[in-house]
C-alpha positions as a Markdown table, in Angstrom:
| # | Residue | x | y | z |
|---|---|---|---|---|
| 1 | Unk | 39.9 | -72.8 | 0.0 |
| 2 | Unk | 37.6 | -72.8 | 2.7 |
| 3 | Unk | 36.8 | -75.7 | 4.8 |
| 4 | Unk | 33.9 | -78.2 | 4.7 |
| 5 | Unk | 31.6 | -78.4 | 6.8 |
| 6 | Unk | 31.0 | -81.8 | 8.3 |
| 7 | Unk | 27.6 | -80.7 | 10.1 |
| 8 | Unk | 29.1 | -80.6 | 13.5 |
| 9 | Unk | 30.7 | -78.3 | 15.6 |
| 10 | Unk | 30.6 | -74.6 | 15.8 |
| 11 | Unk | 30.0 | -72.9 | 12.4 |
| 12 | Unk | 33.4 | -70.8 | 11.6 |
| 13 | Unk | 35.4 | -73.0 | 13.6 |
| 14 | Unk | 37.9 | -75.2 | 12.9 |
| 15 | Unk | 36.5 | -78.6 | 11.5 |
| 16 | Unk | 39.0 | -81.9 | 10.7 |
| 17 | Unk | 38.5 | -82.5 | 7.3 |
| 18 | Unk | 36.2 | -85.1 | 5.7 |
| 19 | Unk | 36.3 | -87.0 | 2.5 |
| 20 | Unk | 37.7 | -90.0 | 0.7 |
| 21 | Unk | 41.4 | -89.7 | 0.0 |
| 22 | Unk | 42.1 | -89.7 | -4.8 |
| 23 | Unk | 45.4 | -88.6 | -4.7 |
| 24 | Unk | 48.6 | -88.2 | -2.4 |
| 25 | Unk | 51.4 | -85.8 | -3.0 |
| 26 | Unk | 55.0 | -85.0 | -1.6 |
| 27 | Unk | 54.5 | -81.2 | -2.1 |
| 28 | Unk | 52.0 | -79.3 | -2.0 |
| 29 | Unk | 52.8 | -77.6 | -5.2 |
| 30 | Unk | 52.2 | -81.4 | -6.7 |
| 31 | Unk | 48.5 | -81.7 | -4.7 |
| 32 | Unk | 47.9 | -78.2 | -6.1 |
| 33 | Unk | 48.3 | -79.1 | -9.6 |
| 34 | Unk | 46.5 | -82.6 | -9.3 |
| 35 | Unk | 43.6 | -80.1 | -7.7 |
| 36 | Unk | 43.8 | -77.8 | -11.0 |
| 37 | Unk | 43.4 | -80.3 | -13.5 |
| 38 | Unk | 40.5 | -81.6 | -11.9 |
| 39 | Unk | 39.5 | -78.4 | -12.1 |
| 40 | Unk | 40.0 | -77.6 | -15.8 |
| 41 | Unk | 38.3 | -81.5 | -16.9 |
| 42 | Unk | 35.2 | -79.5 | -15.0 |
| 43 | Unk | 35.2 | -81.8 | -12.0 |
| 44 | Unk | 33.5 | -80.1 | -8.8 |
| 45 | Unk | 36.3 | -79.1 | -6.8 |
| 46 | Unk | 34.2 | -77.3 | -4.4 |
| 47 | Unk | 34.1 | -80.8 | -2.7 |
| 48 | Unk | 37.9 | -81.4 | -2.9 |
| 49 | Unk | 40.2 | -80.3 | 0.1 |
| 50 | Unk | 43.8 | -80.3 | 0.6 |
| 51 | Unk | 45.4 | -82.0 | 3.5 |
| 52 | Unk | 48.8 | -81.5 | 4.8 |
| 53 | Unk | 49.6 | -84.8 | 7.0 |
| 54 | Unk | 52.4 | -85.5 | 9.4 |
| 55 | Unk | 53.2 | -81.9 | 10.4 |
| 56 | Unk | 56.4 | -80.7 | 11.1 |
| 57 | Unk | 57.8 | -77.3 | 12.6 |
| 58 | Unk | 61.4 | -76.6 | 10.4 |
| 59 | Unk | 63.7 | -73.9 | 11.4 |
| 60 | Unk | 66.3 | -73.2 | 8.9 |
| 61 | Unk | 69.4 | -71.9 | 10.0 |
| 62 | Unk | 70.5 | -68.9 | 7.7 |
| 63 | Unk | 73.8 | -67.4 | 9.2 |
| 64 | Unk | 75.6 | -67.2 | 12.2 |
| 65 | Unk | 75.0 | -63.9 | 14.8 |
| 66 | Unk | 77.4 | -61.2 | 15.6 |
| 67 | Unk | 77.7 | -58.0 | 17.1 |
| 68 | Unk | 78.3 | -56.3 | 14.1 |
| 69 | Unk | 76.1 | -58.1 | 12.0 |
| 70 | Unk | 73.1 | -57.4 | 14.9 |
| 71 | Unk | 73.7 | -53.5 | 14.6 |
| 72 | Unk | 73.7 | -53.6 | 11.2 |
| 73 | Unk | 70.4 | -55.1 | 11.2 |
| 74 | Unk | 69.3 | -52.7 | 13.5 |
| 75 | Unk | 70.7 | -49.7 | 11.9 |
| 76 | Unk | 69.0 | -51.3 | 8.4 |
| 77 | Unk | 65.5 | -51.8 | 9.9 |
| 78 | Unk | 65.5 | -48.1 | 12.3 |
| 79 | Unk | 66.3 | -46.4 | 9.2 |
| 80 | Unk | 63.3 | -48.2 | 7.4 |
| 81 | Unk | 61.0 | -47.4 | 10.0 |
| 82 | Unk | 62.4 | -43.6 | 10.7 |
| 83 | Unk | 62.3 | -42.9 | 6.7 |
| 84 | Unk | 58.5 | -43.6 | 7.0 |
| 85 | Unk | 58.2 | -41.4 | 10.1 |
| 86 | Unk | 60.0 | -38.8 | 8.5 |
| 87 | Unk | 57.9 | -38.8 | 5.6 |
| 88 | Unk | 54.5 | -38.7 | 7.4 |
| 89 | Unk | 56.2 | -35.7 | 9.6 |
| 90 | Unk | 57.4 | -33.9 | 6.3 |
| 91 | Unk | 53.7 | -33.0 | 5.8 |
| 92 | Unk | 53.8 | -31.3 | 8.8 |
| 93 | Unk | 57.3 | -29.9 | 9.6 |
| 94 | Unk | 59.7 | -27.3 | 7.6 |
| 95 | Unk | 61.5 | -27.9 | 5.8 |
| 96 | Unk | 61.0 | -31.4 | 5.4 |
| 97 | Unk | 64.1 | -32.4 | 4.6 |
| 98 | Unk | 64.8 | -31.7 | 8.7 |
| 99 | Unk | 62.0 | -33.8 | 9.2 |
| 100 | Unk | 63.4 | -36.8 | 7.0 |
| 101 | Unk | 66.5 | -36.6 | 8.5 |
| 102 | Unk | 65.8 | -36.6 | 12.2 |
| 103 | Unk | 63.1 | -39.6 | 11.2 |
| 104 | Unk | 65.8 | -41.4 | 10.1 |
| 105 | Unk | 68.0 | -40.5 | 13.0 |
| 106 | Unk | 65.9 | -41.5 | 15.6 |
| 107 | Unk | 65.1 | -44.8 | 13.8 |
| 108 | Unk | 68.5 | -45.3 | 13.6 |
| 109 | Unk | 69.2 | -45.3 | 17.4 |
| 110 | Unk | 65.8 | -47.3 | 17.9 |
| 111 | Unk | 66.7 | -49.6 | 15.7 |
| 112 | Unk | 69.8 | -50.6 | 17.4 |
| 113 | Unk | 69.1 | -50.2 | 21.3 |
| 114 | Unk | 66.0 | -52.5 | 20.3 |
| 115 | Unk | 68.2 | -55.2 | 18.6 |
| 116 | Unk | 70.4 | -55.2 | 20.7 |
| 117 | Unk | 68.7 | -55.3 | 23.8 |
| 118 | Unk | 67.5 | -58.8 | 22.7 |
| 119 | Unk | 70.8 | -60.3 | 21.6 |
| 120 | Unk | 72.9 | -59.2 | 24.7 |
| 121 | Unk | 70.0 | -60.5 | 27.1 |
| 122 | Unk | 70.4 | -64.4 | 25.4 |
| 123 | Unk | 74.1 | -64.5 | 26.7 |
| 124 | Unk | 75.5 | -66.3 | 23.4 |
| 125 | Unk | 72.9 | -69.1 | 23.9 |
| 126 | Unk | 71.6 | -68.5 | 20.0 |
| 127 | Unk | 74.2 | -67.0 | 17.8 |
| 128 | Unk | 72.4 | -67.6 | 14.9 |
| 129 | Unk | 69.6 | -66.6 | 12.6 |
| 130 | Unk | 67.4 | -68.7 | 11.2 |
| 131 | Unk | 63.6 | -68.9 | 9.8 |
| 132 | Unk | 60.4 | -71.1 | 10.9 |
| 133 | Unk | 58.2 | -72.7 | 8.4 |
| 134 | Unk | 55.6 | -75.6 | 9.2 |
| 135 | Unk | 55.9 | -77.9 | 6.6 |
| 136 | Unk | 53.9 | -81.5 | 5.8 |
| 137 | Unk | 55.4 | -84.8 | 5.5 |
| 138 | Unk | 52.9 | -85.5 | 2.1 |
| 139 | Unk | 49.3 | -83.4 | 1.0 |
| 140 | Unk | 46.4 | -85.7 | 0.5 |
| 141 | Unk | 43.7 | -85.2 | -1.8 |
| 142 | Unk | 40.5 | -85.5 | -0.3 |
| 143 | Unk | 36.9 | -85.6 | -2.1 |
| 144 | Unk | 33.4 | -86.1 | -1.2 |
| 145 | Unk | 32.2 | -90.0 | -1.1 |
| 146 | Unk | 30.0 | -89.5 | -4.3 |
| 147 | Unk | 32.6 | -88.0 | -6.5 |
| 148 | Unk | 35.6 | -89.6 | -5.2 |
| 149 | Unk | 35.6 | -92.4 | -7.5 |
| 150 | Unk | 35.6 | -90.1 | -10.6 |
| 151 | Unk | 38.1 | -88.3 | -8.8 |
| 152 | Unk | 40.8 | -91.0 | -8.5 |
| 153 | Unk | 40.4 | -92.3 | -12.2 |
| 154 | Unk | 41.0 | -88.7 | -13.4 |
| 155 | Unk | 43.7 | -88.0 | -11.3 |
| 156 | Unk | 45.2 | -91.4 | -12.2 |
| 157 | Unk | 45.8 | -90.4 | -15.5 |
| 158 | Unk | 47.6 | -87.1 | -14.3 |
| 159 | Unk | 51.8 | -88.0 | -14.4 |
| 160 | Unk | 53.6 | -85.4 | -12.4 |
């Protein structure tokens, strides 16, 4: 969805959102379906924005970190990323299965000295894994002034 522009500020930049707020959801997935049934009673939602309010950074903790499970990421992403080399250098090099092989043995020991470089340097100050996601406290609805009014009564006969 791209952004409206309020008439100020530099074009491609950035703008806070304008509008009149029809509608307030917990998830966005809820705001997102509030948005397409506007959409499919032929309302002009190219004046509609969603707005993710009260921001919050989440990291999810997904496992605890050990040596062993470290290199075994490292040995799982090298031989990823040597596979791939070894495949662009099969076009080149014979046979190719020498090629493939040595790809994967040098992403191998890349993929573990570059792990593990990282992990011994943080001393057992974050033994754990985890992922990051910004996430909104609620997702409001917002609408032009001269169509929010129609906005809201459709939307109040959504349920969700």
């Amino acid at each position: 969805m791209q952004p409206q522009q309020s008439g100020r500020g530099t074009p491609g930049l950035p703008t806070p959102p304008s509008g009149w707020p029809i509608g307030s959801y917990p998830t966005y997935a809820q705001a997102q379906k509030a948005v397409d049934y506007l959409s499919d009673n032929s309302f002009p939602v190219q004046n509609v924005t969603i707005v993710g309010v009260d921001l919050m950074q989440v990291e999810r903790v997904t496992g605890r970190l050990t040596w062993g499970r470290v290199i075994l990421q490292g040995i799982a992403g090298g031989a990823m990323l040597g596979l791939f080399i070894g495949m662009l250098a099969s076009f080149v090099v014979t046979p190719a299965q020498t090629a493939l092989l040595m790809g994967v043995a040098g992403g191998i020991v890349f993929g573990v000295v570059s792990s593990a470089i990282p992990y011994a340097m943080m001393r057992g100050q974050r033994d754990f894994a985890s992922t990051m996601q910004l996430v909104a406290g609620r997702y409001d609805v917002l609408c032009d002034p001269t169509t929010a009014e129609r906005g809201r009564d459709m939307l109040a006969q959504l349920s969700l």
